[in-house]
VOPAGU-2260 file (C-alpha; in pm, 1 decimal, decimal comma):
REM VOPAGU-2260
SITE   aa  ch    i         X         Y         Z
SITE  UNK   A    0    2846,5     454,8   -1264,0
SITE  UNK   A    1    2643,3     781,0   -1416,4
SITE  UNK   A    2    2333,3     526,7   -1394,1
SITE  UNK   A    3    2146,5     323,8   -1115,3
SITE  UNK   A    4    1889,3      55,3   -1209,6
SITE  UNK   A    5    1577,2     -30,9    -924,6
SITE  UNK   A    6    1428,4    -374,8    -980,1
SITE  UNK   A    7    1190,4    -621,3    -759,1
SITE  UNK   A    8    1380,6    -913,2    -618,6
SITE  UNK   A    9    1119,1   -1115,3    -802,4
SITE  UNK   A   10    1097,7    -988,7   -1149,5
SITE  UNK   A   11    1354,9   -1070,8   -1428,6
SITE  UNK   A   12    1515,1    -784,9   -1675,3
SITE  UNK   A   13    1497,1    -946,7   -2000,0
SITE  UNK   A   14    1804,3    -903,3   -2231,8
SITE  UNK   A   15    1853,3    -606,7   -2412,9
SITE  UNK   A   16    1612,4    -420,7   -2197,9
SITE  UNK   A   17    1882,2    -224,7   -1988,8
SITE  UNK   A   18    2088,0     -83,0   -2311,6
SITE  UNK   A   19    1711,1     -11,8   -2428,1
SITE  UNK   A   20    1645,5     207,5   -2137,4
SITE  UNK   A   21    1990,0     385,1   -2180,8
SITE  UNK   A   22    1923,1     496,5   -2526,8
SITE  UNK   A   23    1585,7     640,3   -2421,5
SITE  UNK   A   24    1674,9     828,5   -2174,4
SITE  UNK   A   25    1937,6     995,3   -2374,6
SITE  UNK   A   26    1680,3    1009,3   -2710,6
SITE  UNK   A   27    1420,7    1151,5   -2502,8
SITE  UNK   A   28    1648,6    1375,8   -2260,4
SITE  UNK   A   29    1467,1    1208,9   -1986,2
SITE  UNK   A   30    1621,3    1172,0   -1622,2
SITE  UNK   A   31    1461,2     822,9   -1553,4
SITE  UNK   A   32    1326,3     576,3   -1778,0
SITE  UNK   A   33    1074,6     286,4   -1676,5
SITE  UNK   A   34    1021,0     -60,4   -1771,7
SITE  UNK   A   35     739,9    -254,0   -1889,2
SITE  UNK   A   36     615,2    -460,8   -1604,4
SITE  UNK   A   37     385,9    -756,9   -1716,9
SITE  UNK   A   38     290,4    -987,8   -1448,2
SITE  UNK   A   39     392,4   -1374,2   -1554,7
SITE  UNK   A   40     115,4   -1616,1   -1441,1
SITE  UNK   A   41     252,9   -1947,9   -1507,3
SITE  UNK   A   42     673,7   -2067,4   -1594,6
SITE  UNK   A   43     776,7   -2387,7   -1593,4
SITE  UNK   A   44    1044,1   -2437,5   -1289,3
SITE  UNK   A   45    1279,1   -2672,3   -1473,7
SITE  UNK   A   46    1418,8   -2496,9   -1729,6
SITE  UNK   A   47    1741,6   -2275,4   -1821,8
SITE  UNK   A   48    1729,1   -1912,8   -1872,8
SITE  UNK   A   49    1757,7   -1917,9   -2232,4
SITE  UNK   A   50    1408,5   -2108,2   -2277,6
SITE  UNK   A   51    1231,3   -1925,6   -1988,1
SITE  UNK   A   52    1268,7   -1575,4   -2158,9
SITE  UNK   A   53    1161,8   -1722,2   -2431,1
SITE  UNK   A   54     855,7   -1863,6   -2232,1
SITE  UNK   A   55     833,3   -1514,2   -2122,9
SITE  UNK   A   56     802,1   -1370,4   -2421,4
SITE  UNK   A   57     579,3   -1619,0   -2515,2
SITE  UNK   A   58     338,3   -1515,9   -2284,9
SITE  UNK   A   59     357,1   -1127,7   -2296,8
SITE  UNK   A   60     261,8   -1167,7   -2683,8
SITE  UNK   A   61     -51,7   -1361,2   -2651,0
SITE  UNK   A   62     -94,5   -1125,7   -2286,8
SITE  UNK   A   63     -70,5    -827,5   -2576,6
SITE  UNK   A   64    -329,5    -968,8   -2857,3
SITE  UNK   A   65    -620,9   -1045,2   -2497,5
SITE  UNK   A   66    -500,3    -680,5   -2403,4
SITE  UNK   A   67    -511,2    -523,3   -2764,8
SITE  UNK   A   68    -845,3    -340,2   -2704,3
SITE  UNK   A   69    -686,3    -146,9   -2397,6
SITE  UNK   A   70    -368,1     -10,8   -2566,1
SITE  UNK   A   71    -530,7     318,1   -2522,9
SITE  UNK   A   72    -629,0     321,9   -2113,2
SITE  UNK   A   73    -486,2     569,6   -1923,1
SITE  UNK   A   74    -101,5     398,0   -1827,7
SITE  UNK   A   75    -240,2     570,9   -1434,0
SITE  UNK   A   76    -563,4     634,8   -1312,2
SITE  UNK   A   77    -555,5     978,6   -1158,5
SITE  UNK   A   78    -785,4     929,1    -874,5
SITE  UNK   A   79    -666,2     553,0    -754,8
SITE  UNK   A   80    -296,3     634,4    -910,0
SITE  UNK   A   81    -369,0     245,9   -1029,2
SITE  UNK   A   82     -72,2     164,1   -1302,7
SITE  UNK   A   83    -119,0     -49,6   -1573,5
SITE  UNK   A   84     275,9    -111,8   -1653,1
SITE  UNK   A   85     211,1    -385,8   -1840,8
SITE  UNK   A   86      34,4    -246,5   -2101,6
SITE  UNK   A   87     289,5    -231,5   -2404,6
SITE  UNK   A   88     240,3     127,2   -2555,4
SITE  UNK   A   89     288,5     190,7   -2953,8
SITE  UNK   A   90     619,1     435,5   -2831,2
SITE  UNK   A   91     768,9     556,4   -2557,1
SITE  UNK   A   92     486,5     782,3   -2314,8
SITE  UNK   A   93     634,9    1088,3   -2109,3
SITE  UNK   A   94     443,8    1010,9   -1759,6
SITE  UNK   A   95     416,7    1149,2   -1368,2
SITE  UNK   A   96     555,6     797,0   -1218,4
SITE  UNK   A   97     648,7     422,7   -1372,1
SITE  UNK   A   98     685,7     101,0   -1200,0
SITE  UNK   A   99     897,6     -17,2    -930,1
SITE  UNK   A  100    1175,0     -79,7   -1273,4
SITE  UNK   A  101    1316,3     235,2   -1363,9
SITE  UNK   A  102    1674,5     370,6   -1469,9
SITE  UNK   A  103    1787,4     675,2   -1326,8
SITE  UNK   A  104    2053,1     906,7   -1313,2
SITE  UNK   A  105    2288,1     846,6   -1034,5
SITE  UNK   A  106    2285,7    1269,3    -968,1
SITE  UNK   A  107    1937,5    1288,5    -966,0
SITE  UNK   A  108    1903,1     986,9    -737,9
SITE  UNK   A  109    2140,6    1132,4    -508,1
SITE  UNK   A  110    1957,5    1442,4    -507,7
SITE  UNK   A  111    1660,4    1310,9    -422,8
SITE  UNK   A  112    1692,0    1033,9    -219,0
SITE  UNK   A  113    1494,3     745,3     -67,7
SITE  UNK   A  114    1253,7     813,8     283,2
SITE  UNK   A  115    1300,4     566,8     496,3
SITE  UNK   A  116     977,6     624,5     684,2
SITE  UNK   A  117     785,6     390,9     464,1
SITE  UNK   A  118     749,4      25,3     672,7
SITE  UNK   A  119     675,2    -328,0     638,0
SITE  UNK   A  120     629,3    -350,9     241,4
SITE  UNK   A  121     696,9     -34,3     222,3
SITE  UNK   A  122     454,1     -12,0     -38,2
SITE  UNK   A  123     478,4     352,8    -239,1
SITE  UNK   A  124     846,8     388,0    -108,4
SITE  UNK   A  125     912,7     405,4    -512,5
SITE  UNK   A  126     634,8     598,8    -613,6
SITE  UNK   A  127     723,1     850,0    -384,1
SITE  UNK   A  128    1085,5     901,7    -503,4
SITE  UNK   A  129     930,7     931,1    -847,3
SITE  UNK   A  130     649,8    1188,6    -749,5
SITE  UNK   A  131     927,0    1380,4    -615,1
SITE  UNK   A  132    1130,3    1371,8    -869,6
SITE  UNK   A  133     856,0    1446,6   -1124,8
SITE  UNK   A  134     775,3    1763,8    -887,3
SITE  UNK   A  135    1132,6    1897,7    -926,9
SITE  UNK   A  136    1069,6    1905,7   -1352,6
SITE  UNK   A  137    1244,4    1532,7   -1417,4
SITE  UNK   A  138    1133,7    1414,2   -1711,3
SITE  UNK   A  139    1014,5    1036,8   -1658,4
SITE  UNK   A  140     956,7     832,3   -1978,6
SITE  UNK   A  141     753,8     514,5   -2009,7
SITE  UNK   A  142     942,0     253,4   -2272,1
SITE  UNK   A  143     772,1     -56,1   -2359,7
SITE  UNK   A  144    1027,3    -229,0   -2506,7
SITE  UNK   A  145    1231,0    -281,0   -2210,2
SITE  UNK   A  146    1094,0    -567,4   -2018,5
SITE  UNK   A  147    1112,3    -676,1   -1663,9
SITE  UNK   A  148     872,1    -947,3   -1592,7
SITE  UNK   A  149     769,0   -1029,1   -1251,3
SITE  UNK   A  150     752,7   -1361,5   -1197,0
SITE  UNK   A  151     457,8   -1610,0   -1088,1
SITE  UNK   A  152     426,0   -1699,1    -726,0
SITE  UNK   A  153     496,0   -2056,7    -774,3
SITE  UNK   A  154     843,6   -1903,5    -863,0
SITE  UNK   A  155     875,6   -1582,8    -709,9
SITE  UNK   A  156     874,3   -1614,3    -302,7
SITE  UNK   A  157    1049,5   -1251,8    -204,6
SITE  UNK   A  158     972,9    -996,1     -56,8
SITE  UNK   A  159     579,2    -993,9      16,3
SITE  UNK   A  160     584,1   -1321,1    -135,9
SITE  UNK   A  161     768,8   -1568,8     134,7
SITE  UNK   A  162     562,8   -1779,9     140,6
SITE  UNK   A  163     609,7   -1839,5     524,9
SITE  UNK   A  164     275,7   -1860,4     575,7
SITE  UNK   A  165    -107,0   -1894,0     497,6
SITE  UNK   A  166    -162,2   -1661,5     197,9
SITE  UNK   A  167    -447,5   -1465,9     316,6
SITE  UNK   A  168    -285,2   -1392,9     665,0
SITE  UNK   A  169      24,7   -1251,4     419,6
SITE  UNK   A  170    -235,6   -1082,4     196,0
SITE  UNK   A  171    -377,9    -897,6     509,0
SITE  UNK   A  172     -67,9    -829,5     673,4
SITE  UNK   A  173      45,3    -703,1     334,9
SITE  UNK   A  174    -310,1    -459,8     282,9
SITE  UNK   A  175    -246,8    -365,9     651,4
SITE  UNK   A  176     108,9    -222,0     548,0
SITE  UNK   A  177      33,6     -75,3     159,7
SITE  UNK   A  178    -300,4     107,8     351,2
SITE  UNK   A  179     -73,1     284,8     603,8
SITE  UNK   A  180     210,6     360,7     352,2
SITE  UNK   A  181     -49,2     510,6      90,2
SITE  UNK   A  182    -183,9     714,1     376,5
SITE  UNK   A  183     150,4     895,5     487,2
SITE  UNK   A  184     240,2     855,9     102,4
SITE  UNK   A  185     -82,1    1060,8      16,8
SITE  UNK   A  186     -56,0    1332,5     286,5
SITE  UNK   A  187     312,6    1393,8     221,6
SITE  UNK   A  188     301,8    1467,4    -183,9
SITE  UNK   A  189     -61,3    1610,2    -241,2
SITE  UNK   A  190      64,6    1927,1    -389,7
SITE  UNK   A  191     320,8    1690,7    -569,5
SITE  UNK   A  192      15,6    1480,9    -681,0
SITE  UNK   A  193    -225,8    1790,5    -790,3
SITE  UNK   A  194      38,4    1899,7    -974,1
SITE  UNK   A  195      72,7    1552,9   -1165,2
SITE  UNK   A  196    -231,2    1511,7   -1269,1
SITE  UNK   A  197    -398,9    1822,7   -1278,0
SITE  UNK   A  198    -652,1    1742,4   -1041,6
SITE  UNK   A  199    -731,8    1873,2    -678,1
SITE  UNK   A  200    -843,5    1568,4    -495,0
SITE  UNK   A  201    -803,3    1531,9    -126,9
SITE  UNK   A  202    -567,1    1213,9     -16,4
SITE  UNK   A  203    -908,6    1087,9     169,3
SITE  UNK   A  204   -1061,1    1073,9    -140,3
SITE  UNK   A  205    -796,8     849,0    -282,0
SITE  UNK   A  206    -748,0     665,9      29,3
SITE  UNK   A  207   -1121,9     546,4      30,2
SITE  UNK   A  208   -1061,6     477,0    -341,9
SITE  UNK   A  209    -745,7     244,0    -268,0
SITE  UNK   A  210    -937,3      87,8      35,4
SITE  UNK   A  211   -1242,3      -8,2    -185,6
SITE  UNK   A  212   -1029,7    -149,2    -420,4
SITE  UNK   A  213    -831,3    -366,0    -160,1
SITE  UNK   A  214   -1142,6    -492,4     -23,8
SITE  UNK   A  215   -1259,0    -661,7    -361,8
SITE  UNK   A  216    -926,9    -817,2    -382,0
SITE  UNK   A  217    -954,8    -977,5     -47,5
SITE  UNK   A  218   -1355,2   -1074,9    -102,9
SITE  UNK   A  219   -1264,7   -1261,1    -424,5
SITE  UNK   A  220    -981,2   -1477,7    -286,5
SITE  UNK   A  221   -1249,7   -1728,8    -195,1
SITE  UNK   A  222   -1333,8   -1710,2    -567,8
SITE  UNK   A  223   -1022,4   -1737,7    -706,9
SITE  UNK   A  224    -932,4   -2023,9    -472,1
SITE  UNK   A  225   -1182,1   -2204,8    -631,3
SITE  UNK   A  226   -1132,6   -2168,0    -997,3
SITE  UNK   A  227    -785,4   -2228,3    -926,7
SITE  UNK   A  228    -661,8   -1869,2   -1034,2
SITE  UNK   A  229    -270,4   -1834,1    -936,1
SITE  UNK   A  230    -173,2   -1521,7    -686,6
């Protein structure tokens, strides 16, 4: 086919969403085109497809009046390279990088290809290809109106989520991983990165940034054990 479409293994492409991306990328005369990527945190297990999008879309509208105050954050932050995919923008936004949901042109895929250096997680293995891509003048769009939800963890066990065995001893294992993949992901595309954003920060700078922000995940897992908060 002209087009390839990346997805998670636990995330679900709503319908309508991939015929959405299509048309952007031709409206917009973009090269790759990235879903909206709202994070599900409870579905009920026992019901067909038909009524969990709907229970999906349930959610993502009263997710959107909570979130209505941040329509206007930055999608990225430029020092922490954060993403808040889930945010549904008023239109489509013209941006460096999008989410690990993305529709692409076969060529350009091709051209650019995948490096397989990136291990365990391989956590930035995506954001990488996009970087790259970005850095060779590919125009990446943002459309909210496509929708690929990931699912909750009660449902979703792929991937890092396999639930094979304590969560925090997956959570670490996992941090262990995304820290030495944002390293070598960091080093390799600074000038792609400075280019991005217009900034010249060193990828020790953002390291320490993504390590400080990995360390108040893991000190409030105690916390959210105890109010009961779903990971």
């Amino acid at each position: 086919g002209e087009y390839l479409y990346f997805g998670d293994d636990d995330s679900v492409l709503l319908p309508g969403s991939l015929e959405r991306l299509i048309t952007t990328l031709h409206d917009y005369g973009a090269l790759i085109v990235g879903a909206c990527a709202p994070y599900i945190t409870r579905l009920s297990k026992d019901k067909d497809f038909s009524s969990i999008f709907e229970e999906i879309l349930g959610e993502i509208e009263q997710s959107e009046r909570l979130q209505k105050t941040k329509i206007n954050k930055r999608l990225i932050d430029p020092v922490s390279l954060e993403a808040r995919f889930d945010i549904r923008t008023k239109e489509p936004v013209e941006v460096p990088f999008v989410q690990a949901s993305f529709l692409v042109s076969r060529e350009l895929a091709e051209k650019i290809g995948f490096d397989e250096h990136y291990f365990g997680n391989c956590y930035r293995e995506e954001t990488d290809f996009l970087i790259r891509a970005h850095n060779t003048g590919a125009k990446i769009i943002y459309e909210p109106r496509a929708i690929q939800a990931n699912l909750p963890r009660s449902i979703a066990i792929g991937g890092a989520h396999d639930g094979s065995s304590n969560f925090l001893i997956r959570k670490l294992s996992y941090f262990k991983s995304a820290l030495g993949n944002n390293w070598y992901f960091l080093t390799k595309n600074k000038e792609a990165l400075q280019k991005a954003f217009g900034l010249n920060i060193s990828p020790l700078h953002r390291q320490a940034v993504f390590a400080m922000i990995i360390m108040r995940v893991i000190v409030s897992y105690p916390l959210r054990k105890v109010i009961g908060h779903e990971l």
